[in-house]
N, C-alpha and C positions, 0 to 999 in steps of 0.2 A: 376441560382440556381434552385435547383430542386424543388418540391410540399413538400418534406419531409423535407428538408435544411431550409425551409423557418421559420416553428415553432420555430425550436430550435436557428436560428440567431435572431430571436424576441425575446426572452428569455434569451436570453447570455447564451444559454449554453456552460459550458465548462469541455470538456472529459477527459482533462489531468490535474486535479487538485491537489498539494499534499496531499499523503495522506500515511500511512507507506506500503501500498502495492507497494506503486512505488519509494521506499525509497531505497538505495542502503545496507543500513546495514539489510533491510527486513530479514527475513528467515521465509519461508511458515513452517505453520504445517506439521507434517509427520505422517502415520501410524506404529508404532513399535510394534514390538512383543513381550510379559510379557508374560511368563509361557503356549509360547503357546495361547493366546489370544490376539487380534490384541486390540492395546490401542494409542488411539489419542494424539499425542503431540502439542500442540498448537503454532500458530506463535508468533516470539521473535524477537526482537530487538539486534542485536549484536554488537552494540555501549554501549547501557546501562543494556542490559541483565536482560530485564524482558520478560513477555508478552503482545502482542500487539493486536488489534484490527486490519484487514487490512484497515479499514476507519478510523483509530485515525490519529493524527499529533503531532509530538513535537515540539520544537525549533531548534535541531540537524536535521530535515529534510534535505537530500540531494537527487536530482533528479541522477535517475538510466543512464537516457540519457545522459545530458550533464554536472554533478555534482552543478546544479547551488542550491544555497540555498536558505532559508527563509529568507525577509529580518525584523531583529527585531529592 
């Protein structure tokens, strides 16, 4: 393992956590254009069709990779 490997296996780091940005009903913010001025839309949920945080989690979590879920 390498000098860099070693910190983060002492720590448990772990890269692939859920989280709604890795969530398959995700939908990233978009820039849209209103009257001619660019205006931010913010990332949403389109399972429950609010707005999300890209580090929130809910209970309907499902992973983008292999669909696996949360176990509740």
């Amino acid at each position: 393992m390498s000098r860099l490997g070693q910190p983060r296996k002492k720590v448990h780091y772990d890269p692939d956590t859920p989280r709604c940005s890795r969530c398959v009903h995700y939908k990233p913010g978009k820039i849209l254009l209103q009257d001619s001025l660019p205006r931010e839309a913010p990332p949403l949920c389109a399972h429950h069709w609010f707005t999300v945080k890209p580090v929130g989690l809910c209970d309907d979590w499902r992973s983008k990779k292999d669909g696996t879920t949360l176990e509740v």
